[in-house]
N, C-alpha and C positions, 0 to 999 in steps of 0.2 A: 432546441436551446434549453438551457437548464435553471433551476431556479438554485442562483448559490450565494452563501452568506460568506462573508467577508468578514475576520475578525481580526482587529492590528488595536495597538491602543494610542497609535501615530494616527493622529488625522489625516493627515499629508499622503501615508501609505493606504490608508482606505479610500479616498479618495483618487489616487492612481490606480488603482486596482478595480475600482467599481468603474473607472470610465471606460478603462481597456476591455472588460469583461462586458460592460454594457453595449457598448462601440460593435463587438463581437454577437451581440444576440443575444446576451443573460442578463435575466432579471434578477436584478445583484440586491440583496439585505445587507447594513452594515450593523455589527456589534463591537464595542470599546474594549471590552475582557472578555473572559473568560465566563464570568456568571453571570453576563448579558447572554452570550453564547447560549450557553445550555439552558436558560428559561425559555428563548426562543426553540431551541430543537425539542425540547419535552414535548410528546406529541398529544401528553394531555393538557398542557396549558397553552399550547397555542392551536389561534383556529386560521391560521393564512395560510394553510396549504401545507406540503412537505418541503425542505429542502434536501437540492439532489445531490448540493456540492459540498464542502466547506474548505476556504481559504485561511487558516488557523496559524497565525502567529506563535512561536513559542513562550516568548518571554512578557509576561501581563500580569498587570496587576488583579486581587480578588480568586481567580482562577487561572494559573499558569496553560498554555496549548497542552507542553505532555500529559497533564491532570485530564481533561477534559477527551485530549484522546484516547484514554482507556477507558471512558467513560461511554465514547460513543463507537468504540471500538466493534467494526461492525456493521453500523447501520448508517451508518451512510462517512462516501467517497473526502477524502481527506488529502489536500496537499497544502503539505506547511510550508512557511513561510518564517526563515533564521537569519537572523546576525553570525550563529554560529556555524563555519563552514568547515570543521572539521569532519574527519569521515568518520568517527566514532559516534559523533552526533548527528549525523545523518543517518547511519545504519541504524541507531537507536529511536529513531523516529518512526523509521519504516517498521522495526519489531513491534513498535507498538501500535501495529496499525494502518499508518498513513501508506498512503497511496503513492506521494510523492513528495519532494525535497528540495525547497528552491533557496535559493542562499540572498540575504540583504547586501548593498542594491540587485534589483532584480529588473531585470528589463519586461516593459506591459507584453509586449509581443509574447515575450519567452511563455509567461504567466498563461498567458491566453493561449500557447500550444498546449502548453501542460495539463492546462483543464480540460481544454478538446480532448488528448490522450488517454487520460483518466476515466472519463465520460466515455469515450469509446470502448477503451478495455471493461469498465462497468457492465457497459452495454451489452457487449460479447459477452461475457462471462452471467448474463442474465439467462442467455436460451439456452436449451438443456443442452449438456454435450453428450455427442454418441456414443459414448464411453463414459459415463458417470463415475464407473465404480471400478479398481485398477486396484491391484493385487499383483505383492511378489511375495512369495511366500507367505508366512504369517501378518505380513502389511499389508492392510485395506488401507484405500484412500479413496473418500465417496467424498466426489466435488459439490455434487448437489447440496448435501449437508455438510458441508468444510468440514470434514470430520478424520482422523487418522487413527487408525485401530493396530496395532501390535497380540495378536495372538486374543485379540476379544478385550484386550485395556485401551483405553480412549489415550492419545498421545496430543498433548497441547501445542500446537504449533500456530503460527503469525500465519496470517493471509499469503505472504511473498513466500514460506516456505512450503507452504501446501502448492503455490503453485511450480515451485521449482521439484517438486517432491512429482509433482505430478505430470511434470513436462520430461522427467529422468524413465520414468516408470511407464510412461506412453512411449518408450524407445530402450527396452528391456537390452542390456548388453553394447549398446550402442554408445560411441563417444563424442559427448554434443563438447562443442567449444563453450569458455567463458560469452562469448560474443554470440553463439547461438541463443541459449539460455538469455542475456541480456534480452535478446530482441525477441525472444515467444515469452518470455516473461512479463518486459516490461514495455516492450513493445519498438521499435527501429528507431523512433525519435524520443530516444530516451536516454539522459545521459547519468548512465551510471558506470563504474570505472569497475572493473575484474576486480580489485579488490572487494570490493562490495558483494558480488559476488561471492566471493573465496568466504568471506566474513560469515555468510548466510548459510552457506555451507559446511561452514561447519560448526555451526550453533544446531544448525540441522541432525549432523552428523553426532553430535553427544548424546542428542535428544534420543537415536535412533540404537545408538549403541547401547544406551543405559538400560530401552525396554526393550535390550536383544536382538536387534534388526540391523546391523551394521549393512547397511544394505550400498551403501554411495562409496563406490571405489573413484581414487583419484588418477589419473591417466597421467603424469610428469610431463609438463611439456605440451599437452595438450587439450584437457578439459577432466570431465567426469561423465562417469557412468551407472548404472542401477544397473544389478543381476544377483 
């Protein structure tokens, strides 16, 4: 079990959330905004330990979620928490970071899969892979170091597209479905829609043509591929 902070500036929604998550085996912290938030995760001002989670609100007073997830962009496991259930603001969450996307009202159960999820994919994605380092042509992609290299220039990409960069390119030539991709991405109990997909891809896809590397062909009809 994990130790994860809860940030809503709804009482009502922090205290749904801290029971369900506790109910489940987490040692849940609550913060009201955004600049409670991040005094608590400063790992030099605070002495209670790390936290492994964060359940991050977007819309708060002080320090808005999106501010604070580029902040913490990185170092630790993030699934927000919206009013807004549009999929541009969804997909805009994930680019900046976050792990995951749960839309207001939200049911405790769902919440409490989600973090399980999260938490797990963390987990995996902690021990080394037998393949760290994956090349197609002038494309490096060293998982260890989330790092993508274009001919020796560092190429800045989101958590979600290194790993879909990197699940195309461990299957050189080969045509994984939307629904494949979903599920090694983000794992089977994950609901995210092909578009979201599509979206990522080809934000992926400019990034890769600008420094040369057009490397993700589309398959009409049936998915993508890397060659």
């Amino acid at each position: 079990m994990a130790a994860v902070l809860v940030v809503d500036d709804d009482a009502h929604i922090r205290e749904v959330a801290r029971f369900a998550l506790a109910r489940a085996g987490h040692r849940v912290e609550l913060a009201g905004d955004g600049a409670a938030a991040a005094e608590r995760l400063d790992p030099a001002a605070s002495g209670r330990g790390p936290i492994e989670l964060v359940v991050l609100d977007v819309l708060m007073p002080e320090l808005d979620g999106l501010s604070l997830c580029r902040q913490l962009r990185g170092r630790v496991p993030i699934v927000f928490l919206s009013s807004r259930a549009e999929e541009a603001d969804r997909v805009l969450g994930l680019d900046l970071g976050a792990d995951d996307y749960l839309t207001k009202p939200f049911s405790p159960r769902e919440l409490v899969a989600r973090v399980a999820a999260v938490l797990r994919r963390t987990a995996a994605e902690a021990v080394p892979a037998a393949r760290p380092t994956l090349a197609i042509g002038a494309l490096v992609i060293d998982r260890d170091r989330h790092a993508v290299h274009v001919a020796g220039v560092e190429l800045v990409v989101t958590a979600t597209e290194l790993r879909l960069l990197a699940t195309l390119a461990l299957h050189p030539g080969r045509v994984l479905s939307r629904g494949q991709l979903i599920a090694t991405v983000y794992g089977d109990d994950h609901h995210v829609s092909a578009r979201t997909i599509d979206t990522h891809i080809r934000n992926l896809r400019a990034k890769l043509a600008a420094a040369g590397a057009p490397v993700i062909e589309t398959v009409h009809g049936v998915g993508y591929r890397a060659g």
